[in-house]
C-alpha positions in Angstrom: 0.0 0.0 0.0 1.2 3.4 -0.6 1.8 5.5 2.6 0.6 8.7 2.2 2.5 11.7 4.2 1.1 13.0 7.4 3.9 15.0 8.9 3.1 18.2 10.4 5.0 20.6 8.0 2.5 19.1 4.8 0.2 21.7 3.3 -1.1 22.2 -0.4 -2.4 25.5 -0.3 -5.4 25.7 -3.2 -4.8 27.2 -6.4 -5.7 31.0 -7.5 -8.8 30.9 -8.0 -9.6 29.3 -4.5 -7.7 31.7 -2.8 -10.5 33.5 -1.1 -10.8 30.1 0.8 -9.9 29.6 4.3 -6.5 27.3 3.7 -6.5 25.7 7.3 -9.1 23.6 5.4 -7.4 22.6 2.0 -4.8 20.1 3.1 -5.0 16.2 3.3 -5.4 16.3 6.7 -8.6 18.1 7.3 -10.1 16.3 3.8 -9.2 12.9 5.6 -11.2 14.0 8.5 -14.2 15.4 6.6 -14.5 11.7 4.7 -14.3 10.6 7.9 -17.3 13.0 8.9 -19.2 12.3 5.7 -18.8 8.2 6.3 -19.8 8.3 9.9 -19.8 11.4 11.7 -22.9 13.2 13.5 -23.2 16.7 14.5 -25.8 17.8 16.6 -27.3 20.6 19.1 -26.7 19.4 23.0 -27.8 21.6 25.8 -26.8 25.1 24.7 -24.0 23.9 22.5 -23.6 21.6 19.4 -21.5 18.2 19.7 -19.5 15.9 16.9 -19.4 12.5 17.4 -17.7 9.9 15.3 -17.8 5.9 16.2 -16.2 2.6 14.9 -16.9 -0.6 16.4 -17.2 -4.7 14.8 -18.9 -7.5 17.0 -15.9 -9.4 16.9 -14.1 -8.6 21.1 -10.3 -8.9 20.1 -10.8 -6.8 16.8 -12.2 -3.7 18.9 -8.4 -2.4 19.7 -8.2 -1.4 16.0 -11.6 0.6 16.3 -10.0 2.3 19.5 -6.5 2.9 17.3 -8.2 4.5 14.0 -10.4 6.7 16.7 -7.4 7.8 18.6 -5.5 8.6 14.7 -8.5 10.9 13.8 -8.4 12.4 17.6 -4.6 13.4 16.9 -5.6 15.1 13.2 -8.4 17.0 15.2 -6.3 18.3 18.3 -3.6 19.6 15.8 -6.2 21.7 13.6 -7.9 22.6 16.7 -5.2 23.4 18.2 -6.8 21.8 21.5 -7.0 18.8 23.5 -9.8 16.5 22.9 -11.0 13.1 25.2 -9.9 9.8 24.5 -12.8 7.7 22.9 -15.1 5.6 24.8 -16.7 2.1 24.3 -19.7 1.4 24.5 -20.8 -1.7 23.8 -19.3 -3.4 20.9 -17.8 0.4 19.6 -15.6 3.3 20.6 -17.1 6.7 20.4 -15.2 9.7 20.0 -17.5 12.6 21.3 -16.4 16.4 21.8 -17.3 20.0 21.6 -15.9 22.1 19.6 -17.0 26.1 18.5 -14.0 26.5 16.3 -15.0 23.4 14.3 -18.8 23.7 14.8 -18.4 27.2 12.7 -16.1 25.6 9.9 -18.9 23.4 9.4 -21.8 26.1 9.2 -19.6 28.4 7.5 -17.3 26.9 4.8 -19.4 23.8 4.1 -22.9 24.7 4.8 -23.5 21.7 7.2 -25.2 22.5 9.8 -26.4 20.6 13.2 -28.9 18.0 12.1 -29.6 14.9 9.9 -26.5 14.6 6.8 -27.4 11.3 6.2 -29.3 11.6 2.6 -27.6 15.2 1.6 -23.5 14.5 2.6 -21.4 14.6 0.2 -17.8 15.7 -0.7 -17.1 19.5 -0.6 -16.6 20.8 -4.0 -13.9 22.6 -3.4 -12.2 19.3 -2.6 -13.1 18.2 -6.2 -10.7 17.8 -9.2 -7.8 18.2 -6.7 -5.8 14.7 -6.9 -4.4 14.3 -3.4 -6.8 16.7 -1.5 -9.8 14.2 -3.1 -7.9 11.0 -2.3 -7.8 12.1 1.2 -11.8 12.8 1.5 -12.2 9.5 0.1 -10.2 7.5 2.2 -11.4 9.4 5.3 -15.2 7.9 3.9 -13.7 4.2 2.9 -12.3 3.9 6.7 -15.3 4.5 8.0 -18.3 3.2 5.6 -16.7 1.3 3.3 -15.7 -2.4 3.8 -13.3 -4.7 2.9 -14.7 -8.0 4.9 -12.4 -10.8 6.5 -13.2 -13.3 3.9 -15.2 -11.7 1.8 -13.5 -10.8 -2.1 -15.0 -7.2 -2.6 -14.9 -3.5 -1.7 -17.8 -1.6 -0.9 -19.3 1.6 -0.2 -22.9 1.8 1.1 -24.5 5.1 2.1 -28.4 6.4 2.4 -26.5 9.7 0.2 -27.1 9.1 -3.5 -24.9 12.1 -3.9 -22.0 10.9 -1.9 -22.4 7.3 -3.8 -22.5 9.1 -7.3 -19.5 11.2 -6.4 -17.7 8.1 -5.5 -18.6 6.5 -8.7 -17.0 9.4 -10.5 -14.0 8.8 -8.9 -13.6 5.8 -9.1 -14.2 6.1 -13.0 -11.4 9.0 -13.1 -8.7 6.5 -11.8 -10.4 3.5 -14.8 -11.6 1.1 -11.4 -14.4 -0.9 -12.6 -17.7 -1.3 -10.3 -20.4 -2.3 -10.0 -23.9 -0.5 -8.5 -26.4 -1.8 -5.7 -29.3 -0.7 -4.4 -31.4 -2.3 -1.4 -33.8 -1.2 1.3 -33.3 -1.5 4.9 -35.7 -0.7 7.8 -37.8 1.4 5.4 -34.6 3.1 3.8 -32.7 3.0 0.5 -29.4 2.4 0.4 -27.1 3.5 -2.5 -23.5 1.5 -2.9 -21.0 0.5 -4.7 -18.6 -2.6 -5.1 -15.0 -3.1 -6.5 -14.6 -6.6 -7.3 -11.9 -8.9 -6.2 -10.0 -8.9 -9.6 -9.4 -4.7 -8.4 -7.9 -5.3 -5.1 -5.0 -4.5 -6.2 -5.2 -1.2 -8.6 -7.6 0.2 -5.5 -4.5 -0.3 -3.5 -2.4 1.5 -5.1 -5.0 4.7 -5.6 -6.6 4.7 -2.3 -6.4 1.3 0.2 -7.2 2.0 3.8 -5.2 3.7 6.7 -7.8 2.0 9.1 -5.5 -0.4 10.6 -8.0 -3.5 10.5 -9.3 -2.6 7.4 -5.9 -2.3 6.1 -4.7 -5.9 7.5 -7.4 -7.6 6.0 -7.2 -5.9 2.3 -3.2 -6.9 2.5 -4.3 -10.9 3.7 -6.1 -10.6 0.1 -4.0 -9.2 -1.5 -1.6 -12.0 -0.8 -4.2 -14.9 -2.1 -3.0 -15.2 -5.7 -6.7 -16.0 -7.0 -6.8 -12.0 -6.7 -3.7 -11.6 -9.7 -5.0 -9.9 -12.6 -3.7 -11.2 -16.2 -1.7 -8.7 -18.6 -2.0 -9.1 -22.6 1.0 -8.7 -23.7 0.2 -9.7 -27.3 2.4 -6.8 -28.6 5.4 -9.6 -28.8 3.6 -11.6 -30.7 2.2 -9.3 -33.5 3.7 -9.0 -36.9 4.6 -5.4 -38.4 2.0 -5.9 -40.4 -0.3 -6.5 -37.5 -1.5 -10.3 -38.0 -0.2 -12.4 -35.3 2.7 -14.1 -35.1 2.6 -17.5 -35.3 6.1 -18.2 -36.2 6.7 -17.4 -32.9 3.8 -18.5 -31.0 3.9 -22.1 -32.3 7.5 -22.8 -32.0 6.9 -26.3 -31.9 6.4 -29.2 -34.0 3.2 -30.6 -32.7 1.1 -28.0 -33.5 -0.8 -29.5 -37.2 -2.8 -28.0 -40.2 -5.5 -30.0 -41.0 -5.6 -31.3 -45.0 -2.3 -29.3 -45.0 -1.1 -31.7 -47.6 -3.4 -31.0 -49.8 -2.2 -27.4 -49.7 1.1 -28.6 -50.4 0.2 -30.2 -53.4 -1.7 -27.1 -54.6 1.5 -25.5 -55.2 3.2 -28.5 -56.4 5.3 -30.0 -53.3 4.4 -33.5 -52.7 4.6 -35.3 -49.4 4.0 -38.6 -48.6 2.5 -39.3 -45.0 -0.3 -38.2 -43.2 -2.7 -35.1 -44.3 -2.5 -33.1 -41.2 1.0 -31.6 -41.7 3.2 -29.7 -39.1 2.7 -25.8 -39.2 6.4 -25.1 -39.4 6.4 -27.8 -41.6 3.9 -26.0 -44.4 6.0 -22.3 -43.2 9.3 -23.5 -44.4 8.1 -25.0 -47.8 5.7 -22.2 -48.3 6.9 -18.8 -47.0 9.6 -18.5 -50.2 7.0 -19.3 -52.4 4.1 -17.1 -51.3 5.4 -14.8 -48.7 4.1 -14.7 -45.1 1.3 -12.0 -45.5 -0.4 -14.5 -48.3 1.1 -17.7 -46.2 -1.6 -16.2 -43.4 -4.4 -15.6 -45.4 -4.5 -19.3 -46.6 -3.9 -21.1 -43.2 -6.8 -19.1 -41.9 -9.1 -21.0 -43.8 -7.7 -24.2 -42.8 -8.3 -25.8 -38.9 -5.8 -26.4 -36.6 -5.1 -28.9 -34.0 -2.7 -30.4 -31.1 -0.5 -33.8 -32.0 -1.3 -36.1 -34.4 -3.9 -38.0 -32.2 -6.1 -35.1 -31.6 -9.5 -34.8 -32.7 -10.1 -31.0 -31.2 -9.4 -28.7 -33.9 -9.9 -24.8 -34.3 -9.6 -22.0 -36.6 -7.5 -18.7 -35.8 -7.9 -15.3 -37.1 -5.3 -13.4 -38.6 -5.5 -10.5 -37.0 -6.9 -9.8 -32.9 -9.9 -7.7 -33.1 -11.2 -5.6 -30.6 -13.1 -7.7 -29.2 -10.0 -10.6 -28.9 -8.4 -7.6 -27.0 -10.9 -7.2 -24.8 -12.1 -10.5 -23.8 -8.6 -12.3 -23.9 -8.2 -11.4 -19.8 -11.1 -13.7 -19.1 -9.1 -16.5 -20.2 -7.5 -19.3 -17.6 -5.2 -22.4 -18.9 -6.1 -25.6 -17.8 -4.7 -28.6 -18.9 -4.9 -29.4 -22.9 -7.5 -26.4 -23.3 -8.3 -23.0 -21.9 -11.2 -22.2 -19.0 -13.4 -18.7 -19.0 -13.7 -17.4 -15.5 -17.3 -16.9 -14.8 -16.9 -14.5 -12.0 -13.8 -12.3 -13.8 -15.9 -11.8 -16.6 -18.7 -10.9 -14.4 -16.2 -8.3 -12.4 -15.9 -6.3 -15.8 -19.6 -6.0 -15.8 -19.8 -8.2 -18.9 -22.3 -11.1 -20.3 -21.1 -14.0 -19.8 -23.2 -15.6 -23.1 -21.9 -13.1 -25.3 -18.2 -13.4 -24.0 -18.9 -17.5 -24.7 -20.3 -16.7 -27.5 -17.4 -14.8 -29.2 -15.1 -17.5 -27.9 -17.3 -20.2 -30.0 -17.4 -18.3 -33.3 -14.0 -16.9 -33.4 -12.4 -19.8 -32.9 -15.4 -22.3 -34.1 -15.2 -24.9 -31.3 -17.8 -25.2 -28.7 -17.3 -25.5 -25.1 -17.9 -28.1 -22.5 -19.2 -27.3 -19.1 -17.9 -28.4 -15.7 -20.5 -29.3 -13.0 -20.0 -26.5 -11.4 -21.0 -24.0 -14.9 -16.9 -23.4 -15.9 -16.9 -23.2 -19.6 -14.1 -24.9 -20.9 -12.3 -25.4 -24.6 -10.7 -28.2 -24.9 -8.1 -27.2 -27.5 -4.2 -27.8 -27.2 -4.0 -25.1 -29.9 -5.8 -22.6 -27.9 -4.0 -23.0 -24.5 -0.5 -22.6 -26.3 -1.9 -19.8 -28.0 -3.0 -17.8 -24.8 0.0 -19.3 -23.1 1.8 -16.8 -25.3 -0.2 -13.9 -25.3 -1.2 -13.6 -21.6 1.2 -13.3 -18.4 0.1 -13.0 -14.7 0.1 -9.4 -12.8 2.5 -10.0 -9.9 
């Protein structure tokens, strides 16, 4: 995770045309604490004063400490921008409340934010003056994840739920800005609606590296995930294997001898080389004779039309394009090897907020072999050809 600097002598001043506003606000500090506010903060009239309160708390007894340690961390941003001393939190129950008074802060609130003593909990959302500024934003929104979002012990996902369709939204946005994929829920509790937003497993580790968590337990249970390899994300690097031309290379993906053309020695004898044996005939076999005659661009075009298949005993056989399309490009990350074929991950494709029918379905017709099904729904193609090809093509994200 990265560590973001808290020393004392940090402060980004806002640019020109926010210079009217007051700059003891305008630093990741004070944006940390007002996501902190807008996740789970309440301000309120009490006697002839008004009151903040902020709590954290989890049912489970020995994981209370880290509720008492993220507290204390928000008590020590407070006392310095207060320039006072504030009471150590309290439990209560299964939760540690941190509860003060404060006029200084009280009139921040009222007048730079407009939020005033009362209910926040369908209007919060983030300042707009915090908006559009990278480090100042990151802070508000990992002030909100430590407090309403979740990252469960064992559960692979990120969330954000809040009754504030406006703070959701704004979330989204940001999220979007730094290309992390969602996806949007809605449900009702007790009578209320409830906006959120989840970052799939496949994620964990790009939302680390933009925002993560400074809550201490939240933090140790993202970084138990992120150690679980099932969370590595797959790179394309397909760029090695692409011609100049921009076919794909597969001189240099099947450098091998038992990959096979099928009928390839009828092809052969079409431009007068005989050869006795079998008619399935070795790729490299049919690029050596045929490259001087006809080029590689042409050499392409005609093995295209032609199936391919693993070893001689193999009765799977496929068709390749010449080229990757778009769509190759963009559904080749849903691919897993397995042993003699190639596996689609239901749940990755699923992560991207894609059909899973269409992503089979592109699978099936691109490379004209249809799948077999596991009992538990994994859509497998049982193609030696296939698995060498995405062998090549894809590499995991350490």
């Amino acid at each position: 995770m990265n560590e973001i600097d808290f020393s004392r002598n940090m402060f980004i001043y806002p640019p020109m045309h926010l210079n009217h506003i007051n700059q003891n606000i305008f630093n990741p500090e004070f944006a940390y604490f007002m996501g902190t506010f807008a996740g789970n903060g309440s301000f309120y009239f009490s006697g002839r004063s008004t009151r903040f309160e902020l709590c954290d708390g989890i049912a489970v007894e020995e994981d209370l400490k880290f509720s008492k340690e993220f507290l204390i961390s928000v008590k020590r941003i407070l006392e310095e921008k207060l320039k006072g001393q504030i009471k150590e939190p309290k439990r209560k129950g299964n939760q540690y409340i941190l509860k003060f008074r404060s006029k200084k802060l009280s009139e921040v609130m009222q007048k730079e934010f407009s939020i005033f003593p009362g209910h926040k909990t369908y209007t919060i959302d983030i300042p707009k003056i915090y908006l559009n500024h990278p480090l100042i934003e990151k802070e508000f929104w990992l002030g909100v994840m430590d407090t309403d979002g979740m990252v469960a012990r064992n559960s692979r996902k990120i969330s954000l739920w809040s009754a504030s369709n406006n703070l959701i939204n704004s979330f989204k946005k940001f999220l979007s800005k730094n290309n992390l994929i969602f996806s949007e829920k809605e449900r009702f509790m007790n009578g209320k609606k409830y906006f959120g937003v989840e970052v799939k497993s496949p994620f964990f580790k790009k939302y680390t590296e933009i925002l993560g968590f400074k809550h201490p337990r939240k933090n140790l249970w993202l970084k138990r995930h992120l150690k679980n390899r099932s969370y590595l994300n797959y790179d394309l690097v397909i760029n090695n294997f692409i011609t100049k031309e921009g076919n794909f290379d597969f001189e240099k993906i099947f450098n091998t001898s038992n990959i096979y053309i099928i009928e390839g020695k009828e092809l052969l004898k079409n431009y007068g080389i005989k050869r006795r044996g079998n008619m399935n005939v070795p790729f490299l076999v049919l690029l050596k004779s045929l490259k001087p005659k006809i080029g590689m661009e042409d050499f392409y075009k005609i093995v295209s039309r032609h199936k391919w298949k693993m070893s001689k005993g193999s009765t799977e056989y496929v068709k390749l394009p010449i080229k990757p399309n778009k769509n190759f490009l963009r559904y080749a990350k849903f691919v897993r090897l397995t042993s003699g074929g190639i596996r689609l991950s239901r749940n990755y494709i699923k992560a991207f907020n894609e059909n899973v029918d269409e992503v089979t379905e592109f699978f099936i017709q691109t490379f004209d072999i249809h799948p077999k099904f596991t009992s538990k729904g994994e859509i497998l193609f049982c193609s030696g050809v296939l698995n060498k090809l995405f062998s090549k093509v894809l590499v995991k994200n350490k």
